[in-house]
C-alpha positions as CSV (number, residue, x, y, z in Angstrom):
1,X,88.0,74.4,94.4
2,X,90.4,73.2,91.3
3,X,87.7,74.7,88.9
4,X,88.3,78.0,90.7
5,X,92.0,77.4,90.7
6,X,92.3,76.8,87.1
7,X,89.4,79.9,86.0
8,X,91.4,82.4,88.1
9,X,94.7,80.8,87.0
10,X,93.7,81.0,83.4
11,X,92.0,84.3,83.1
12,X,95.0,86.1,84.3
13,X,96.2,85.4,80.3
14,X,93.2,86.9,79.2
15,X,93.7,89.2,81.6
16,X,97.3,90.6,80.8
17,X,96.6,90.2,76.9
18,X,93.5,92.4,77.1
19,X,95.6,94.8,79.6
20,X,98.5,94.7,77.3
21,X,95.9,95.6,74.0
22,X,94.6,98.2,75.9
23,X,97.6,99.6,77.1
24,X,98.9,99.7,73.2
25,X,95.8,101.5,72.0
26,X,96.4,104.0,74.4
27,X,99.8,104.9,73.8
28,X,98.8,105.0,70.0
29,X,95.7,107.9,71.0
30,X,98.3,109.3,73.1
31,X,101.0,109.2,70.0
32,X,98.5,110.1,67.6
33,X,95.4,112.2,69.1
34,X,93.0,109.7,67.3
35,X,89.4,108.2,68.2
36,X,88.8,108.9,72.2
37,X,85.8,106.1,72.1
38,X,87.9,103.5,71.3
39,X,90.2,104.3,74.5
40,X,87.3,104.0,76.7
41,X,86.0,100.8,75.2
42,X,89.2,98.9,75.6
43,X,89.3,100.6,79.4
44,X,85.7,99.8,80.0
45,X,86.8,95.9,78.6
46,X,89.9,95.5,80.8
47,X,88.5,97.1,83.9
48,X,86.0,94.4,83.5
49,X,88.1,91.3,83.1
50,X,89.7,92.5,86.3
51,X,86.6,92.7,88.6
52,X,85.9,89.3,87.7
53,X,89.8,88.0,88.2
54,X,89.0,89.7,91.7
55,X,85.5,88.1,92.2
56,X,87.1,84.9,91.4
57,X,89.7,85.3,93.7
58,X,87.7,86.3,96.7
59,X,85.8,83.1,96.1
60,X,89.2,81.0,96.0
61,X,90.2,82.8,98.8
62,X,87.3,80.7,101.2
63,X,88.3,77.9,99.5
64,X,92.1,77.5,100.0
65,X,94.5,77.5,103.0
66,X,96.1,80.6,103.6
67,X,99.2,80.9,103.4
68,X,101.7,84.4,103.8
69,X,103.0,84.4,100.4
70,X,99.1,84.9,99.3
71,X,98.9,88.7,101.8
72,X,101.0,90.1,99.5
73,X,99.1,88.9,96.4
74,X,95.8,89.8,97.9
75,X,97.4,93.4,98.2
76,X,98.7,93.9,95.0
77,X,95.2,92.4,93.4
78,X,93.1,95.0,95.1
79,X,95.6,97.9,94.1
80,X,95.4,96.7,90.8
81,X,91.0,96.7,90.8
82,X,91.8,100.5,92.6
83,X,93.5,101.1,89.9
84,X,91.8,100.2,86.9
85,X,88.5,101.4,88.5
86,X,90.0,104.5,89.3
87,X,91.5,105.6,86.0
88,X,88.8,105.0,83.9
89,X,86.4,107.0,86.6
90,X,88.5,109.7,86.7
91,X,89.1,109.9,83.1
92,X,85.2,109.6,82.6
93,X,85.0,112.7,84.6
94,X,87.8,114.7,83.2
95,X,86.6,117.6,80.7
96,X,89.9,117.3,78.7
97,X,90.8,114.5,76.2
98,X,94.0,114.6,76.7
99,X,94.4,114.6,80.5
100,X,91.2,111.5,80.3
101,X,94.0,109.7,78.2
102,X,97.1,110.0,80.1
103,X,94.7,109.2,83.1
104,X,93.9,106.3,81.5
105,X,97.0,105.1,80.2
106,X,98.7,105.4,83.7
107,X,95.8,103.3,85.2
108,X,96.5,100.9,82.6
109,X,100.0,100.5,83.2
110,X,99.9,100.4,86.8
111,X,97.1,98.2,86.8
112,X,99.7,95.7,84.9
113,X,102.3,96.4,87.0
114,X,100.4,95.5,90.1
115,X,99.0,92.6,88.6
116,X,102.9,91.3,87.6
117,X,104.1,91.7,90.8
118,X,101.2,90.2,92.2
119,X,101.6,87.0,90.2
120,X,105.0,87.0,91.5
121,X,104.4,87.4,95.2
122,X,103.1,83.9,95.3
123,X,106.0,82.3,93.2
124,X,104.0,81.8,89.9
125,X,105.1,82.7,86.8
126,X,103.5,85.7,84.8
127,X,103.8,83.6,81.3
């Protein structure tokens, strides 16, 4: 249980600073117009990193006592997978560069958000 603790404790850093990269290299294609691949690899990296932060909390969810502070941080967690999952399929799918971008960098950010005020639901800090 305490290794699960600490791996889905500790990812979240990973987690935020691969979110936070991504989020920056989007705003910069948005800013700029340059290289779409490199938007969908950081996506395709952070999207990633969050179904395994999820995995890893589904398993530490068995494992723990439940407690009520934890429903809201379950709910913010799976809006944040919806998210992620969902802006980088629906920019995969979109025929326009620009409208794939600002898909993705809203998916990004509220991704982020989600996974802030998730972190805070349960009384941790984000840093």
């Amino acid at each position: 249980m305490d290794i699960l603790l600490h791996a889905h404790s500790g990812l979240r850093y990973l987690v935020l600073l691969v979110g936070i990269g991504a989020l920056a290299v989007l705003l910069r294609r948005l800013a700029t117009g340059s290289d779409r691949a490199l938007g969908r690899g950081a996506m395709a990296v952070f999207v990633a990193l969050v179904h395994v932060q999820v995995l890893l909390g589904f398993a530490l969810l068995v494992t723990i006592t439940f407690y009520s502070a934890l429903m809201g941080h379950i709910m913010m967690m799976i809006f944040a997978a919806v998210a992620a999952t969902g802006g980088a399929i629906i920019a995969r799918r979109s025929e326009d560069a620009h409208e794939a971008l600002v898909v993705q960098t809203v998916g990004v950010a509220g991704t982020l958000l989600a996974i802030v005020f998730g972190i805070l639901a349960i009384g941790r800090s984000i840093l």
